[in-house]
C-alpha positions, 0 to 999 in steps of 0.5 A: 749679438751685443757683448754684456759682462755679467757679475750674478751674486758674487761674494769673495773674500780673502780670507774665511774672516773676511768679505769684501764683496757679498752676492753682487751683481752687476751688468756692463755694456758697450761702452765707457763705465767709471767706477767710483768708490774710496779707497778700501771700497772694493773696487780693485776686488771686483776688477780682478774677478772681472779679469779672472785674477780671483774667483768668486767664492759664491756666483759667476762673472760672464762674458756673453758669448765667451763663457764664465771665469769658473768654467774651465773649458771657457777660461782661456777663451775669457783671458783672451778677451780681456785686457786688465791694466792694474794701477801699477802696470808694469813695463817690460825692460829691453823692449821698443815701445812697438815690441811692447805692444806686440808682446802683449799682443803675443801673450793674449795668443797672437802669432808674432806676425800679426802682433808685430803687423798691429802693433803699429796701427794700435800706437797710431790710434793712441797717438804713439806711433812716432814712439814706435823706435822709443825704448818703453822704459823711456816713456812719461807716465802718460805715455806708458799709459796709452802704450799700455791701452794700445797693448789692449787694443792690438788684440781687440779686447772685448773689455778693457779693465783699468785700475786707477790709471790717472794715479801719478798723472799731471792735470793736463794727462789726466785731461787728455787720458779721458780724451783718450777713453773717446777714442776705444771702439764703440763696441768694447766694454770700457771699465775705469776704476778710480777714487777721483771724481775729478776721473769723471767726465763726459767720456763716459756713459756711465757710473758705477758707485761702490762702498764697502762691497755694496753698489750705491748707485748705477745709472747715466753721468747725468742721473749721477750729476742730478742726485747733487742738492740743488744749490750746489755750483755747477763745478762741484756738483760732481763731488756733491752727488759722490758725498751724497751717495757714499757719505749721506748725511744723518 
């Protein structure tokens, strides 16, 4: 059975005066996600009831299989699945970058063996493993960056959350990083959370568009491309389909 995380008419706000989110509902697949929206938009509010940081005033978030992130008995089951990166990941001082990614591996419930044991392999698939021996802190921000995705990788995520991971990154990290995206299992729910359109690529299978709590568009990379008038060069159509969508004219 295929993995499927489900968001059914959730609103959440923080505070009673305040709603950011209202009755949304959303459903992601295997796969790469890009979610597109403006600062402000919601869409760290919905990556963190996503990874179960916020509850939901109204509705559910589900993953298949596992349960939902208002139910007790299937909380930690849900937090074991998941890995969040938020943008601002923080990095463990006094740790070997191997360490590091054991230690997360550690917190998601894994025996030190095991972490330790996959540790390495998951730096080899984000091609780290000749940083095994570097002290973490010592890492570019690129590297931090496939460090931190092989920390969700050593426990198998079944969903992988980023939030804005290109922030701070050169033109070449932010090339490579989506290089990167191509090489998660085909099986794990991928969602990248970002602002830029220039995040967008053919890494991904899919785009979300979110502005002001509301989802304005959920479709392929190319009905994305295709919402772009017309007579718009090829370069730039991505950006056109995005103002189209969040700021329509008229």
């Amino acid at each position: 059975m295929t993995d499927e995380l489900s968001v059914s008419n959730c609103s959440f706000g923080y505070s009673q005066h305040t709603t950011v989110l209202e009755d949304l509902s959303l459903t992601f697949a295997p796969g790469a996600t890009v979610l597109l929206g403006p600062n402000g938009a919601g869409k760290s509010t919905l990556l963190g009831l996503l990874a179960s940081i916020y509850r939901p005033a109204g509705g559910s978030v589900e993953l298949r299989g596992v349960g939902r992130t208002t139910e007790r008995r299937s909380l930690r089951s849900y937090r074991r699945a998941v890995a969040w990166l938020p943008q601002h990941a923080g990095i463990f001082g006094g740790l070997t970058v191997r360490e590091h990614v054991a230690y997360s591996g550690w917190l998601k419930g894994m025996s030190r063996r095991d972490a330790w044991s996959r540790a390495l392999g998951a730096l080899e698939t984000m091609a780290l493993e000749d940083f095994a021996s570097r002290p973490a802190t010592k890492l570019s921000g690129g590297q931090a960056r496939r460090m931190q995705l092989a920390g969700a990788l050593v426990h198998e995520a079944r969903v992988i959350l980023l939030d804005e991971p290109t922030a701070g990154l050169d033109p070449l990290q932010q090339a490579r990083f989506g290089e990167l995206i191509q090489t998660l299992p085909d099986h794990t729910i991928t969602i990248v959370a970002t602002h830029d359109v220039d995040d967008l690529s053919d890494s991904f299978d899919r785009v979300v568009v979110i502005d002001d709590g509301t989802i304005r568009f959920e479709g392929t990379v190319q009905g994305f491309i295709a919402t772009a008038p017309q007579n718009v060069e090829e370069h730039r159509r991505g950006f056109a389909a995005y103002s189209q969508i969040v700021a329509p004219e008229g």
